[in-house]
N, CA, C, O and CB atoms as a CASP TS submission, in Angstrom:
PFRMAT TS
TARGET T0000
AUTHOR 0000-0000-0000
METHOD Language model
MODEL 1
PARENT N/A
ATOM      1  N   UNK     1     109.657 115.745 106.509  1.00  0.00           N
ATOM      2  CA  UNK     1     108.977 115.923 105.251  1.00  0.00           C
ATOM      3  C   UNK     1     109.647 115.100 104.141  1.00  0.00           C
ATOM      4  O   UNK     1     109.018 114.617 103.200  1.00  0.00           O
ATOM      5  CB  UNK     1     108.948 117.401 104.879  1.00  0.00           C
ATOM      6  N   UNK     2     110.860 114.988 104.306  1.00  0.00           N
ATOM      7  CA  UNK     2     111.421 114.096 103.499  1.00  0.00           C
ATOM      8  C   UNK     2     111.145 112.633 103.351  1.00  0.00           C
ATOM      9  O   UNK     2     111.073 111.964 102.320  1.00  0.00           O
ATOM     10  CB  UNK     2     112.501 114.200 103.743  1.00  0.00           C
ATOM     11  N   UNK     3     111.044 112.380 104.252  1.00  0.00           N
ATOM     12  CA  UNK     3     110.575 110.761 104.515  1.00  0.00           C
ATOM     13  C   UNK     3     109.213 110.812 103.906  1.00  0.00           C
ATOM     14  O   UNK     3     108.997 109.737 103.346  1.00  0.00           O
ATOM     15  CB  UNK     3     110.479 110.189 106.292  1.00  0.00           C
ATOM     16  N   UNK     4     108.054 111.768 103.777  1.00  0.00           N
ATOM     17  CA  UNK     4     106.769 111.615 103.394  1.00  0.00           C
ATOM     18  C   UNK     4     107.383 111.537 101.750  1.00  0.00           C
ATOM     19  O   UNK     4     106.704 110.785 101.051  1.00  0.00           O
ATOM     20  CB  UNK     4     105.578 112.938 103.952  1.00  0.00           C
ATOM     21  N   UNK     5     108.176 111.983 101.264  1.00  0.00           N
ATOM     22  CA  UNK     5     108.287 112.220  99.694  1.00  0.00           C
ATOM     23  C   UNK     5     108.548 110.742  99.312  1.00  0.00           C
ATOM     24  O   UNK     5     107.754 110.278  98.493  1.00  0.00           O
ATOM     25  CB  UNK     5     109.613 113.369  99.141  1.00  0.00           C
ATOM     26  N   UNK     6     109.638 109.834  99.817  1.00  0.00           N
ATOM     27  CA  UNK     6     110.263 108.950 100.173  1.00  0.00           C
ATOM     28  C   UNK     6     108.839 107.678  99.740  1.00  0.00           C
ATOM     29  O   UNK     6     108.634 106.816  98.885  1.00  0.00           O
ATOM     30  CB  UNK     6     110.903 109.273 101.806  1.00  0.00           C
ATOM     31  N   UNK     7     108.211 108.196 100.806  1.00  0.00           N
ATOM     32  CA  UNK     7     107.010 107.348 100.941  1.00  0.00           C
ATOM     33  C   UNK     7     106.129 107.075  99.684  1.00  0.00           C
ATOM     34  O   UNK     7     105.506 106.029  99.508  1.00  0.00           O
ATOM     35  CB  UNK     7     106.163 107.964 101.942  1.00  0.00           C
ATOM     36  N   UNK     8     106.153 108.293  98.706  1.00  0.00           N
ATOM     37  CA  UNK     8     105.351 108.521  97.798  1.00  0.00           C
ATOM     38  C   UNK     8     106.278 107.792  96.851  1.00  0.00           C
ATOM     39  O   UNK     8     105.843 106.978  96.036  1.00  0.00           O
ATOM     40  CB  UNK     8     104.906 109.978  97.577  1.00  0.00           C
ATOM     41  N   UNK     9     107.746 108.135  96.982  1.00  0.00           N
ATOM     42  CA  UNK     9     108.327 107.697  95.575  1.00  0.00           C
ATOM     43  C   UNK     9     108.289 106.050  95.369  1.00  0.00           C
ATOM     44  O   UNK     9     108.582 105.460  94.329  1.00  0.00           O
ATOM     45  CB  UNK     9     109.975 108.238  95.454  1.00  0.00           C
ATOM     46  N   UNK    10     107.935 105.564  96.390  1.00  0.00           N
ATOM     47  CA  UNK    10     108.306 104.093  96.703  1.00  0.00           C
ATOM     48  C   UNK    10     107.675 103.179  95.701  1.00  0.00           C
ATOM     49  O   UNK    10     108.264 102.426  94.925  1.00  0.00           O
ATOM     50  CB  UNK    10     107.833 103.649  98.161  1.00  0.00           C
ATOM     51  N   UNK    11     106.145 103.395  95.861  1.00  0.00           N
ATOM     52  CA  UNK    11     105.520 103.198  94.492  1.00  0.00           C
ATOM     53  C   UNK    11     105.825 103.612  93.223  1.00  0.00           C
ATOM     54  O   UNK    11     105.849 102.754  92.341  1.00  0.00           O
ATOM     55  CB  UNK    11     104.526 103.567  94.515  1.00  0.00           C
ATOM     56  N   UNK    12     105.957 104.245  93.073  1.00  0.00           N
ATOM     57  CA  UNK    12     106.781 104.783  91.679  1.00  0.00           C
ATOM     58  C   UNK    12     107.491 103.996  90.943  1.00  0.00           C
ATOM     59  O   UNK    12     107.273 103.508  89.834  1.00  0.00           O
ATOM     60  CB  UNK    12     107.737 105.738  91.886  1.00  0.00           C
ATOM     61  N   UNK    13     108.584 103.893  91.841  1.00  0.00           N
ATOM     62  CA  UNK    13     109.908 103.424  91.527  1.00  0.00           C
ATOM     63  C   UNK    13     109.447 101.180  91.556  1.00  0.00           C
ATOM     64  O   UNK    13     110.062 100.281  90.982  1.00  0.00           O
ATOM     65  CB  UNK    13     111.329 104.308  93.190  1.00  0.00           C
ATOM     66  N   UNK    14     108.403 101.104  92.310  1.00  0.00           N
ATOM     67  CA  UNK    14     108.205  99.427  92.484  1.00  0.00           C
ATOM     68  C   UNK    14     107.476  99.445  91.079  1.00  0.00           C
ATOM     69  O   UNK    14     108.088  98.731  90.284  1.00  0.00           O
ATOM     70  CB  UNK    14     107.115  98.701  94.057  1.00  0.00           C
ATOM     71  N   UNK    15     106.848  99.780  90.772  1.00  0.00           N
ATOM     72  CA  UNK    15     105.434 100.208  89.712  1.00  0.00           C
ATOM     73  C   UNK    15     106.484  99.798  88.179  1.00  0.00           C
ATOM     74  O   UNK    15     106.470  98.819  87.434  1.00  0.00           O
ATOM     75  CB  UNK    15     104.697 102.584  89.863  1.00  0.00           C
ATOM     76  N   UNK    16     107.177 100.843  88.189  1.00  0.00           N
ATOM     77  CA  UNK    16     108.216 101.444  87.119  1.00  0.00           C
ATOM     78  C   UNK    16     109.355 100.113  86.633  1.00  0.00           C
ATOM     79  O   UNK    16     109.548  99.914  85.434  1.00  0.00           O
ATOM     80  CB  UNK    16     109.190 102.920  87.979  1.00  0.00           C
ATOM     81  N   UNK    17     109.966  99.371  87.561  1.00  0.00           N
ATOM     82  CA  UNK    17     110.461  98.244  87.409  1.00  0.00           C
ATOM     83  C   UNK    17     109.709  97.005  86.890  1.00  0.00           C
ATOM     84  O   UNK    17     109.727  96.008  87.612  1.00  0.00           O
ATOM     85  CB  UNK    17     110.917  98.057  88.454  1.00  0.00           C
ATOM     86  N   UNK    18     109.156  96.966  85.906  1.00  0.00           N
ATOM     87  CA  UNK    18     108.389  96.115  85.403  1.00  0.00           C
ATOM     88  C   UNK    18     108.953  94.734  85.223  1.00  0.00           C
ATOM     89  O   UNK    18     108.210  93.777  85.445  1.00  0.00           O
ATOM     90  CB  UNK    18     107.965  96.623  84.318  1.00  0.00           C
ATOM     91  N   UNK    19     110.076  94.555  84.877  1.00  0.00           N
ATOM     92  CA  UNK    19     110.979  93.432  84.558  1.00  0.00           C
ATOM     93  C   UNK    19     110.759  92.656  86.060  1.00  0.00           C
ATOM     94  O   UNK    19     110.667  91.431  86.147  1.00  0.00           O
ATOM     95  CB  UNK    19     112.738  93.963  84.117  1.00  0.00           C
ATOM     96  N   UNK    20     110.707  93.365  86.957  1.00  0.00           N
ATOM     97  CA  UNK    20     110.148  92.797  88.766  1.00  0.00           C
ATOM     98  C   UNK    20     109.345  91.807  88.421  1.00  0.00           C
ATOM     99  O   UNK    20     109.736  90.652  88.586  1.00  0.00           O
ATOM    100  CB  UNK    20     109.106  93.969  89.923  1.00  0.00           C
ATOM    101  N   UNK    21     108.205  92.042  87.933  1.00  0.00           N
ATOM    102  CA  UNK    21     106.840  91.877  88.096  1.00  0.00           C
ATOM    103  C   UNK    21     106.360  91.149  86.754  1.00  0.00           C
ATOM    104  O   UNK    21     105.596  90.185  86.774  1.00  0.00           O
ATOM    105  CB  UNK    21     106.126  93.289  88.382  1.00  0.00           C
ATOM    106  N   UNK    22     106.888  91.711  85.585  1.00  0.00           N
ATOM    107  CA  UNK    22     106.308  91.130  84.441  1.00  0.00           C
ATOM    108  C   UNK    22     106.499  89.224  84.334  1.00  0.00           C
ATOM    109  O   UNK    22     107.214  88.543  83.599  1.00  0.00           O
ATOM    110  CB  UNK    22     107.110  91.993  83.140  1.00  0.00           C
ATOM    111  N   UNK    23     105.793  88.946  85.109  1.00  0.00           N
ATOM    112  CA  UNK    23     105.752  87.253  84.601  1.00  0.00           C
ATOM    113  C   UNK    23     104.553  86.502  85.176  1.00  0.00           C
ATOM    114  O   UNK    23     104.111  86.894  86.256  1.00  0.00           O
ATOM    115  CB  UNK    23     107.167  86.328  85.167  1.00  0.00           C
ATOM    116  N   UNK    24     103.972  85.446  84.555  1.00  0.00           N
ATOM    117  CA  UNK    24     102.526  84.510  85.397  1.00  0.00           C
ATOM    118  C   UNK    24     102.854  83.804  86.578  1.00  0.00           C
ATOM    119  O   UNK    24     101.982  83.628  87.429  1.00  0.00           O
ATOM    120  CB  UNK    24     101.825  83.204  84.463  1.00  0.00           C
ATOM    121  N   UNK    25     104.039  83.365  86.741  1.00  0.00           N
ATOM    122  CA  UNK    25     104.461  82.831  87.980  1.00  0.00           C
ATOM    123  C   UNK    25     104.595  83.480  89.261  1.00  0.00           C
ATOM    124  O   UNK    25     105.633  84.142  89.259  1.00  0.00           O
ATOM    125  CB  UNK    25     105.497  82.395  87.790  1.00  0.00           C
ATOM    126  N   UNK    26     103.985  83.561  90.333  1.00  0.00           N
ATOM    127  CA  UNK    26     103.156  82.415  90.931  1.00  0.00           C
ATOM    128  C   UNK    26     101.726  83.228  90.578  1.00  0.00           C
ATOM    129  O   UNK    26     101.512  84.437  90.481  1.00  0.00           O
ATOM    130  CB  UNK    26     103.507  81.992  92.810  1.00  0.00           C
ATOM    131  N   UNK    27     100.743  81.948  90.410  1.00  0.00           N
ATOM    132  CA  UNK    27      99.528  82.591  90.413  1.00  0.00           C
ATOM    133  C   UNK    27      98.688  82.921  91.894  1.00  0.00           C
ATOM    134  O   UNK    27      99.288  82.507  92.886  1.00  0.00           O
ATOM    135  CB  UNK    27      98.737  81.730  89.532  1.00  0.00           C
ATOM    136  N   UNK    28      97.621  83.485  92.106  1.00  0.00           N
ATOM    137  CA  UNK    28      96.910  83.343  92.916  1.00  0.00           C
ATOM    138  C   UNK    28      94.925  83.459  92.360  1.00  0.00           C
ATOM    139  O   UNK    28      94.220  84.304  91.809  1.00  0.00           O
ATOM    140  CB  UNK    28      97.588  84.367  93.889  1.00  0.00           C
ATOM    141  N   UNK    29      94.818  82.657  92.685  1.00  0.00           N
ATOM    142  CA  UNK    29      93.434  82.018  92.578  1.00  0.00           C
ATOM    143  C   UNK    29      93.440  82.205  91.219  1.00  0.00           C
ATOM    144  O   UNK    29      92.868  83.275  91.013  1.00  0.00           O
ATOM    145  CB  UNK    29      92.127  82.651  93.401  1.00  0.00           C
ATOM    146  N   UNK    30      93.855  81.628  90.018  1.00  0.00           N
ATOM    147  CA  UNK    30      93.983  81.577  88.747  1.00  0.00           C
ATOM    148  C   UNK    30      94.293  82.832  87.823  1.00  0.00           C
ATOM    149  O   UNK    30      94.302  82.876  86.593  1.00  0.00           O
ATOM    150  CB  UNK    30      92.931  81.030  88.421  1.00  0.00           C
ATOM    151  N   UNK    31      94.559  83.897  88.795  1.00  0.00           N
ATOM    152  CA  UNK    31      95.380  85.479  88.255  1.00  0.00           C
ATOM    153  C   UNK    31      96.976  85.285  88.137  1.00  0.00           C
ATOM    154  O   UNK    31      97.677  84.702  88.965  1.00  0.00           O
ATOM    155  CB  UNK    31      95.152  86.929  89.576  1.00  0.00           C
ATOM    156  N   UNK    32      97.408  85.890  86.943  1.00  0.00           N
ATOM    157  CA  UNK    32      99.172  85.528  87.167  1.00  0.00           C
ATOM    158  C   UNK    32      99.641  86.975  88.200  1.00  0.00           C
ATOM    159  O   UNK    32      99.210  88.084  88.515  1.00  0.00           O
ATOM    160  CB  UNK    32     100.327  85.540  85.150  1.00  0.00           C
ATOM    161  N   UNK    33     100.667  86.184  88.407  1.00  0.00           N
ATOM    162  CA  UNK    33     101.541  87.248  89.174  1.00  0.00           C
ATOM    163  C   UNK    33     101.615  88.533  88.752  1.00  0.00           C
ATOM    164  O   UNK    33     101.755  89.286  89.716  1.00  0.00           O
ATOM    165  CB  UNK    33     102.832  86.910  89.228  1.00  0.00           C
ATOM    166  N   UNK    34     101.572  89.217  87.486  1.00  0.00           N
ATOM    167  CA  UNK    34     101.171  90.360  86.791  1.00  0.00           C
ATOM    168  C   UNK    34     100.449  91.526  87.119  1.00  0.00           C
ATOM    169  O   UNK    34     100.716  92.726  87.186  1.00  0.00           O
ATOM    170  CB  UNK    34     100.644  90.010  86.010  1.00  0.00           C
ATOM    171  N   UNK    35      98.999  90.496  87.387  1.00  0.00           N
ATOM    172  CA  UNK    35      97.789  91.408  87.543  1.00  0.00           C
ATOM    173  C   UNK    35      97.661  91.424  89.421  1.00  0.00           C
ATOM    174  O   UNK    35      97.364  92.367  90.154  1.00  0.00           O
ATOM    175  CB  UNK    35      96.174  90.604  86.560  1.00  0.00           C
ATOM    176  N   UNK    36      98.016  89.993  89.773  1.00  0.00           N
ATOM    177  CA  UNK    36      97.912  90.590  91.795  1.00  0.00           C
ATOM    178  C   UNK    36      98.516  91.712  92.236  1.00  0.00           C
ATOM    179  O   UNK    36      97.957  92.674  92.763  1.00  0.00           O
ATOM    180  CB  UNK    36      98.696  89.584  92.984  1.00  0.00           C
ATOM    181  N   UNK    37      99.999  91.535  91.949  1.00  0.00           N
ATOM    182  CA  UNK    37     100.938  92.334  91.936  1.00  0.00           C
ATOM    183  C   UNK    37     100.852  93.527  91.609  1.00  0.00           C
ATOM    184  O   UNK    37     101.504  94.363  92.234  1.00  0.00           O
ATOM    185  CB  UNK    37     101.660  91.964  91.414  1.00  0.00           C
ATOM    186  N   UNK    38     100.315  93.766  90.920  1.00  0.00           N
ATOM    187  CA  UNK    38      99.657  95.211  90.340  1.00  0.00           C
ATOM    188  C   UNK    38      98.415  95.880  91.620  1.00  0.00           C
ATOM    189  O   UNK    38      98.555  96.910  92.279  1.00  0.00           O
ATOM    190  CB  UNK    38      98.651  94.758  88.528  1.00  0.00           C
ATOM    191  N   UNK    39      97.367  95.012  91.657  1.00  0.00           N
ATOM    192  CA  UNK    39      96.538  95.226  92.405  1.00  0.00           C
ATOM    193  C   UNK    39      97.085  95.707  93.948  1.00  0.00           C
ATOM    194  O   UNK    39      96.975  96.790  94.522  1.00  0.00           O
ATOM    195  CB  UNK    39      95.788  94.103  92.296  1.00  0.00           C
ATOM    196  N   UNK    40      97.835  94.205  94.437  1.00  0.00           N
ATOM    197  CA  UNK    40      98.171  94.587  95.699  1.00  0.00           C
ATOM    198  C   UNK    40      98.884  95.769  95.851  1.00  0.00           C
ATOM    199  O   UNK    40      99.148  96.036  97.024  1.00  0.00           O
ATOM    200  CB  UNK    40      98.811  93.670  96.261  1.00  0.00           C
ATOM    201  N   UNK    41      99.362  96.731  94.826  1.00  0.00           N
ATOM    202  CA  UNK    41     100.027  98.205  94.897  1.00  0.00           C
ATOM    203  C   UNK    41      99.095  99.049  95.074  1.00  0.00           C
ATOM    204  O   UNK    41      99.412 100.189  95.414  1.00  0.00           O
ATOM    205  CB  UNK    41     100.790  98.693  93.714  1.00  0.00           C
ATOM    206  N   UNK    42      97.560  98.667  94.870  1.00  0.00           N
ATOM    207  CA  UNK    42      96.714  99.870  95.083  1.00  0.00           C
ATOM    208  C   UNK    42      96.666  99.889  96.499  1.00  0.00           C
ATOM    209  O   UNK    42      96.740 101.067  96.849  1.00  0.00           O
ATOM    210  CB  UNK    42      95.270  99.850  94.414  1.00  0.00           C
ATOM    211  N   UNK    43      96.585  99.199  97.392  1.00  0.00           N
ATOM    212  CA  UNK    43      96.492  99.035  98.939  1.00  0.00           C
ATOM    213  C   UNK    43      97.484  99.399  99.824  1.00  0.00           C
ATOM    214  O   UNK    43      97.293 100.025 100.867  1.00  0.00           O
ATOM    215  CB  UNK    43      96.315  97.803  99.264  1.00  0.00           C
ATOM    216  N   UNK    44      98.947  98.855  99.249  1.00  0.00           N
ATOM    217  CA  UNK    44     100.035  99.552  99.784  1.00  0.00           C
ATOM    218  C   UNK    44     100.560 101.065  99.257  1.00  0.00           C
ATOM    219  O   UNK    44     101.328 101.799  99.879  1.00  0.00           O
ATOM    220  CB  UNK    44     101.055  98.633  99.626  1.00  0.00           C
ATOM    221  N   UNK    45      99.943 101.337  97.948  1.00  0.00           N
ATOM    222  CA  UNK    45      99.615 102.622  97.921  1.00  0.00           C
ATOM    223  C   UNK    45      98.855 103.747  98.231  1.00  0.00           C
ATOM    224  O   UNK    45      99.227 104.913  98.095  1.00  0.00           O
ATOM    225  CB  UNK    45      99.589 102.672  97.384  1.00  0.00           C
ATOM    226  N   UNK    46      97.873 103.398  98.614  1.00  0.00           N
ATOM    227  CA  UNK    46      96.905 104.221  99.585  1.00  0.00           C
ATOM    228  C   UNK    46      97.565 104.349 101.135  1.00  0.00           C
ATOM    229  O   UNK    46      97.965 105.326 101.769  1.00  0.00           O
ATOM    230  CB  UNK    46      95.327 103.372  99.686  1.00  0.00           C
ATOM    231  N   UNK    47      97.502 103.118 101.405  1.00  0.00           N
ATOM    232  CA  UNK    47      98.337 103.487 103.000  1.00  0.00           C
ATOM    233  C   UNK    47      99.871 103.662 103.061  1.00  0.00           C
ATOM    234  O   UNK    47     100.393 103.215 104.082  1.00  0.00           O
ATOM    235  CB  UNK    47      98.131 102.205 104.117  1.00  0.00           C
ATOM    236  N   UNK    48     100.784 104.304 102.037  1.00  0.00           N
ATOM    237  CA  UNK    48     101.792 104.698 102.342  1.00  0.00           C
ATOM    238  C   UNK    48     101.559 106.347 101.772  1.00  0.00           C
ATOM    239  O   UNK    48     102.372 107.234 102.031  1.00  0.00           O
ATOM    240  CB  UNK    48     102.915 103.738 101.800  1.00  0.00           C
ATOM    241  N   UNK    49     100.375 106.561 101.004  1.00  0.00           N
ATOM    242  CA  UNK    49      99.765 108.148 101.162  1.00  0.00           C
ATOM    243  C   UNK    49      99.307 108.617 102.089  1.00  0.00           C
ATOM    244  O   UNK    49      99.606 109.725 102.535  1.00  0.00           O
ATOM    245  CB  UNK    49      98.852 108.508 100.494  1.00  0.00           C
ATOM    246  N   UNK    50      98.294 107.658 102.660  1.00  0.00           N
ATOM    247  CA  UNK    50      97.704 108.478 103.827  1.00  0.00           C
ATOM    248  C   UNK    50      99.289 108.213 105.084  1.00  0.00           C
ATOM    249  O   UNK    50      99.048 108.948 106.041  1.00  0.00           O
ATOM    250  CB  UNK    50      95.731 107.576 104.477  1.00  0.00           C
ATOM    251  N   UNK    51     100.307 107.664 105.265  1.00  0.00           N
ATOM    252  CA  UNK    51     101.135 107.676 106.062  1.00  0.00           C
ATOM    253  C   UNK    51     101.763 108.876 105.512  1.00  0.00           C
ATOM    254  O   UNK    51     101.742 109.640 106.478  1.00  0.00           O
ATOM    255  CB  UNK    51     101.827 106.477 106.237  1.00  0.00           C
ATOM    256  N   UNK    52     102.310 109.501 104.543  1.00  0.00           N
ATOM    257  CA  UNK    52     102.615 110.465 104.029  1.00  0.00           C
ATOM    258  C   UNK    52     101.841 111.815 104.138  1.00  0.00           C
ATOM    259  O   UNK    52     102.537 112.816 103.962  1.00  0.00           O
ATOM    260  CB  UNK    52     102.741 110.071 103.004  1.00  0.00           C
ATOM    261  N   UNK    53     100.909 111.953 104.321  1.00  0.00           N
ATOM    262  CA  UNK    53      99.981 112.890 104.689  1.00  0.00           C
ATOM    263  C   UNK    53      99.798 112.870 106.401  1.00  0.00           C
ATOM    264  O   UNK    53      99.790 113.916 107.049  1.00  0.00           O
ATOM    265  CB  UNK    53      98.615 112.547 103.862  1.00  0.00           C
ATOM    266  N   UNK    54      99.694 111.919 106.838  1.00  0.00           N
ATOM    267  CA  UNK    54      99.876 112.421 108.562  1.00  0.00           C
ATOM    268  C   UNK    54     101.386 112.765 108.777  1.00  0.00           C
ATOM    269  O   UNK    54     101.688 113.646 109.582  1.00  0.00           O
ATOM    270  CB  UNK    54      99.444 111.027 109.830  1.00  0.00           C
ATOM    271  N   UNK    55     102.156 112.215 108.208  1.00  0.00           N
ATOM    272  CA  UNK    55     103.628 112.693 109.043  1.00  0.00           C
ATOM    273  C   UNK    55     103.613 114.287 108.383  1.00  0.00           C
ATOM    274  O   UNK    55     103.977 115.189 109.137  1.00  0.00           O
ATOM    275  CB  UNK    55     105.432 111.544 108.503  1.00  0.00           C
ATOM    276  N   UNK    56     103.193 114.640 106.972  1.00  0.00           N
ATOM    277  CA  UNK    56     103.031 116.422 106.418  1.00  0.00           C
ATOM    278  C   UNK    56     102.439 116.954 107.777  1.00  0.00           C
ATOM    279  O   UNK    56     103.155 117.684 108.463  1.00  0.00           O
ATOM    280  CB  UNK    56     101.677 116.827 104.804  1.00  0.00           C
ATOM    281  N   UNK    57     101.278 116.657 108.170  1.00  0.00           N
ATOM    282  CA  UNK    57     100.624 116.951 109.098  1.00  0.00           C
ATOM    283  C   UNK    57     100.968 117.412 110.167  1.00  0.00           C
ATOM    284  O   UNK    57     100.711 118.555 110.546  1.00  0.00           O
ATOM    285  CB  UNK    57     100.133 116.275 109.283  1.00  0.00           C
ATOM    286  N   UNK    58     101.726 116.395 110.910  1.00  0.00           N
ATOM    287  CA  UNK    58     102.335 116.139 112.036  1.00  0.00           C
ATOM    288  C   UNK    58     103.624 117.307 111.813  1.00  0.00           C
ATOM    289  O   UNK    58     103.720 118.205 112.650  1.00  0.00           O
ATOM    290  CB  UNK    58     102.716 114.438 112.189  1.00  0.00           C
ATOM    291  N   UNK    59     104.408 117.260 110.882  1.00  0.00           N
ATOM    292  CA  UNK    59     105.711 118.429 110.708  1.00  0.00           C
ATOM    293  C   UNK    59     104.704 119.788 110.432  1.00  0.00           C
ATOM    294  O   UNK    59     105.236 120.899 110.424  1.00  0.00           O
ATOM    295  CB  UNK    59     107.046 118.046 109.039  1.00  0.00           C
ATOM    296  N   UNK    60     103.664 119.696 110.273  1.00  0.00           N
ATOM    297  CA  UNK    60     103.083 121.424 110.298  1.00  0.00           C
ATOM    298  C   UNK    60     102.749 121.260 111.621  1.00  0.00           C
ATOM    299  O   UNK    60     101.944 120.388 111.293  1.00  0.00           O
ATOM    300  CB  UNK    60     101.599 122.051 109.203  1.00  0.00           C
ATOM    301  N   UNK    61     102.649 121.292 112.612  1.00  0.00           N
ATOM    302  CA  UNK    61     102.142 120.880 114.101  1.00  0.00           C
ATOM    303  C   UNK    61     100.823 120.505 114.161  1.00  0.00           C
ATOM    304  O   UNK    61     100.245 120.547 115.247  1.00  0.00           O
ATOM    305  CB  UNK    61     102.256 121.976 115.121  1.00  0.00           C
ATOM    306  N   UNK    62     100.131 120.066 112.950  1.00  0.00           N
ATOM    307  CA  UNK    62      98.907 119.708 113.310  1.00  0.00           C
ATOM    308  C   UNK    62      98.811 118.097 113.258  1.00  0.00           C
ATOM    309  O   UNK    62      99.320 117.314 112.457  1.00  0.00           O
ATOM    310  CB  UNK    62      97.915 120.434 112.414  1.00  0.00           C
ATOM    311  N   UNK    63      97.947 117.853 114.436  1.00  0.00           N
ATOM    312  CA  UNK    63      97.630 116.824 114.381  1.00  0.00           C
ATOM    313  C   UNK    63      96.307 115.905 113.587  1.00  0.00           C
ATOM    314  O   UNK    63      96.488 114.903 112.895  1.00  0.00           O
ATOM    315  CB  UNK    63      97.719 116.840 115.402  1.00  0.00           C
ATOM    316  N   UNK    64      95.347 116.362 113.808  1.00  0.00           N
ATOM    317  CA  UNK    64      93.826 116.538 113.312  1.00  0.00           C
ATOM    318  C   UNK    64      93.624 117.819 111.915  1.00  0.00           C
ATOM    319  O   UNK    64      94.345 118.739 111.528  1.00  0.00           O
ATOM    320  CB  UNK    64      92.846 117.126 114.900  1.00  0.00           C
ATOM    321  N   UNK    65      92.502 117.381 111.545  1.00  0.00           N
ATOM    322  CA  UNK    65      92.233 118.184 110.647  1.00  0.00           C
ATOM    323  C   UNK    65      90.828 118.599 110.214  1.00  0.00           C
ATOM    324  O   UNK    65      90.340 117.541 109.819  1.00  0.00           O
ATOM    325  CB  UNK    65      92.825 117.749 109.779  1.00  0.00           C
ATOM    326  N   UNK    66      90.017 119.445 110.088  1.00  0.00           N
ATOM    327  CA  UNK    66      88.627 119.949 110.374  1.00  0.00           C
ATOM    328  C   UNK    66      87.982 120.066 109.234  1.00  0.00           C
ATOM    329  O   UNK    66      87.749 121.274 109.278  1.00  0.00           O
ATOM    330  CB  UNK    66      88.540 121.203 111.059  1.00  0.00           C
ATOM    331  N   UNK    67      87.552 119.726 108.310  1.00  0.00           N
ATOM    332  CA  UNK    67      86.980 119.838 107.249  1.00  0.00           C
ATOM    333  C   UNK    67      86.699 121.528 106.678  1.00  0.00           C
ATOM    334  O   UNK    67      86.822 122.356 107.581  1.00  0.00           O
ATOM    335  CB  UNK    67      85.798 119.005 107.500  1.00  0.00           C
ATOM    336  N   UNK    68      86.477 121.882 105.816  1.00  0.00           N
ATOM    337  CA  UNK    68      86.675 123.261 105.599  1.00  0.00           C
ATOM    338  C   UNK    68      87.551 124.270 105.984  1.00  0.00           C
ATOM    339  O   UNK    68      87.445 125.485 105.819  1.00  0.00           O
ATOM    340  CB  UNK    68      85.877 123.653 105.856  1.00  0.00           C
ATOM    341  N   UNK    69      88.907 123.266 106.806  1.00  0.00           N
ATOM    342  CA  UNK    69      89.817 124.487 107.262  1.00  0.00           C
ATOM    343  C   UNK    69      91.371 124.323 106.575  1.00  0.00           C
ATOM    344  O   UNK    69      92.018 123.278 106.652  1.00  0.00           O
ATOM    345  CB  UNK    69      89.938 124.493 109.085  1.00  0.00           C
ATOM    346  N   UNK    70      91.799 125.454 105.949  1.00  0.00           N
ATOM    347  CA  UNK    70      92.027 125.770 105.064  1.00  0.00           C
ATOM    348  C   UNK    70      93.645 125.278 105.524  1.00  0.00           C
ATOM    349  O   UNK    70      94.265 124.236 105.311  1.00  0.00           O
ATOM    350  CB  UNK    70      91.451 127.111 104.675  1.00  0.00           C
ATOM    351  N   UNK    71      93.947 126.353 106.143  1.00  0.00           N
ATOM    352  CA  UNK    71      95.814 125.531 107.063  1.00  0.00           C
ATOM    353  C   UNK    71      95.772 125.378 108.224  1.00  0.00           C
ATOM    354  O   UNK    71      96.749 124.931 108.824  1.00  0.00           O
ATOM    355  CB  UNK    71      97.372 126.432 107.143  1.00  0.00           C
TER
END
């Protein structure tokens, strides 16, 4: 369960370091480094949630999960 928290803070903490990230160099397809960089966190943030949510999963012994069921 720890490692799922881990997972969550990761973004956080990349997000939060702005001095990282704050500059136009390098561009991609005429976007500065700023705004990709930003973006590409929505993607590696979704799939290091949903990786964070199966390993919760997985430490409650469930594997699957059924819509309307509660635990």
């Amino acid at each position: 369960m720890a490692l799922a928290g881990v997972l969550l803070l990761v973004p956080i903490l990349a997000l939060l370091w702005v001095p990282s990230y704050a500059k136009v160099d390098p561009e991609l397809f005429g976007f500065p480094f700023f705004f990709w960089y930003q973006f590409l966190w929505v993607f590696i943030c979704s799939a290091l949630t949903y990786t964070a949510y199966r390993l919760t999963l997985s430490a409650r012994g469930k594997t699957t999960h059924k819509v309307g069921e509660d635990t």
